[in-house]
N, C-alpha and C positions, 0 to 999 in steps of 0.2 A: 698294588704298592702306591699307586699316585694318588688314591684317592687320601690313603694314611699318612706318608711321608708330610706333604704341605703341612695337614694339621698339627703334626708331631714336632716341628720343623720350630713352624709358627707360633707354638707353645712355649719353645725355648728348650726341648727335648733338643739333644743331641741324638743321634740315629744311625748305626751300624750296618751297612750293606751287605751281606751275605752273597757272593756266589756258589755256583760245584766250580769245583777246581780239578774234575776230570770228568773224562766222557765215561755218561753211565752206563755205555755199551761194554767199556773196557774191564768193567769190574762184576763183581759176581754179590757183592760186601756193598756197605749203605756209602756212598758217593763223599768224597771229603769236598768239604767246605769250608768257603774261608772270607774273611772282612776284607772284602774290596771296596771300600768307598767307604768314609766318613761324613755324616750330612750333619753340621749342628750351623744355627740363624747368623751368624757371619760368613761361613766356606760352603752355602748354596747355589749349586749352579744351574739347577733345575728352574724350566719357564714356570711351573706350576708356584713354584715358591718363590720367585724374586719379581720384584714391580718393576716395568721396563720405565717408569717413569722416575725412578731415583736410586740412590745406590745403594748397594748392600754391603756396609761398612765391617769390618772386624774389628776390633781396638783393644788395644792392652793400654794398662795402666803401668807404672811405676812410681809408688812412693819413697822419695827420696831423702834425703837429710834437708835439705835444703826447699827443692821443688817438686812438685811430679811432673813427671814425665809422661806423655800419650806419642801413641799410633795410633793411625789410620789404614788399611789397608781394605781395598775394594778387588778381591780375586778376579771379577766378574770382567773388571775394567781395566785392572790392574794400574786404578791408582796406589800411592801411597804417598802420606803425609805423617812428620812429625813436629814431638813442638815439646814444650815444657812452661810450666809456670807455676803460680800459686792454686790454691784451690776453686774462688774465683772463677781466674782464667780457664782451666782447665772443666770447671764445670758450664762453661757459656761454651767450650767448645761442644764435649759432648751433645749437648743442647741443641748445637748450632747442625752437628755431622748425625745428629742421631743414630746410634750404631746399631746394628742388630745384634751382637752380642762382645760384651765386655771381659777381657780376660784381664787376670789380678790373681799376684801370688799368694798363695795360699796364708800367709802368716800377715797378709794386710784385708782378709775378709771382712771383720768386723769394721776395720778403720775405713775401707772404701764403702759401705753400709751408713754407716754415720755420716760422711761426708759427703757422698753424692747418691743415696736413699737407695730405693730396690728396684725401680721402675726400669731399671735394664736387666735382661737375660745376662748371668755372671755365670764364668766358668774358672775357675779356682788352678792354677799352676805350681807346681811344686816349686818353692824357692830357687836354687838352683838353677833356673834358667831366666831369673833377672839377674844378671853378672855381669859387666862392663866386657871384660876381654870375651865373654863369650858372645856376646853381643857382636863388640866389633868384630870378631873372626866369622859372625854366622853372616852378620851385613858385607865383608869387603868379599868373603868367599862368593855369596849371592851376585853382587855387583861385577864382579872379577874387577875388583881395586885394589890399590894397597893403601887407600884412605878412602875417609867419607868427604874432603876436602873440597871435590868436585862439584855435592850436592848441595853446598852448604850449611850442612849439618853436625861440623866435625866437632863443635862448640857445644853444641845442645845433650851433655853428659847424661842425665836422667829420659830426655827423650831418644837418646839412643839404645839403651838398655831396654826400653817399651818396646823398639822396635824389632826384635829377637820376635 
């Protein structure tokens, strides 16, 4: 598995871990199995696949009426950064944070293509989970807050919605 995983990883494949899910002594019948571990190029936690010399960033996008909206999050470090801006701005970040893999709602595939090109590993999210109140409720739940107030973040509408 180590030798495939990195390369698979490294490709921008996302990668399904399989266990047994019981002891094969206990059964007589072929051993149930089951997806214990998600591996795709931003949620790597494996020394084979991540460089201890920088980070290994996850980022979503949210295209907004107005601005997009970006995250940052490094599992590894557990940074996390958001932000918001014009195209621009949000493509010098990219740039800047180099991410190992980009998530973007499904219905802004082609629009994040045209505007900030192919050169990142993209994983496609069903609409639905760029939504404002789902957002805030998935952040203040995560944080245990009853606002983003704290972080100073509570302003930054479209970069909170990224950050789900």
């Amino acid at each position: 598995m180590n030798t495939y995983l990195p390369k698979l990883v490294k490709a921008g494949q996302r990668v399904a871990i399989c266990d047994q899910l019981e002891d094969p002594k206990q059964t007589k019948t072929i051993v149930k199995r089951g997806v214990t571990e998600l591996v795709t190029p931003g949620v790597a936690l494996n020394d084979d696949i991540l460089n201890a010399k920088s980070n290994n960033f996850l980022c979503a996008i949210h295209f907004g009426r107005k601005k997009i909206g970006i995250a940052f999050a490094d599992i590894s470090t557990g940074e996390f950064l958001t932000s918001e801006g014009s195209e621009e701005q949000v493509d010098k970040l990219l740039q800047n944070f180099s991410p190992n893999e980009v998530l973007v709602a499904k219905s802004h595939r082609k629009e994040f293509a045209e505007t900030f090109g192919n050169q990142f590993h993209t994983f496609y999210m069903e609409d639905w989970v760029y939504q404002e109140d789902y957002a805030m409720e998935n952040l203040t739940n995560h944080f245990k807050t009853k606002s983003l107030k704290g972080f100073g973040v509570d302003h930054l509408q479209y970069g909170i919605i990224a950050s789900v």
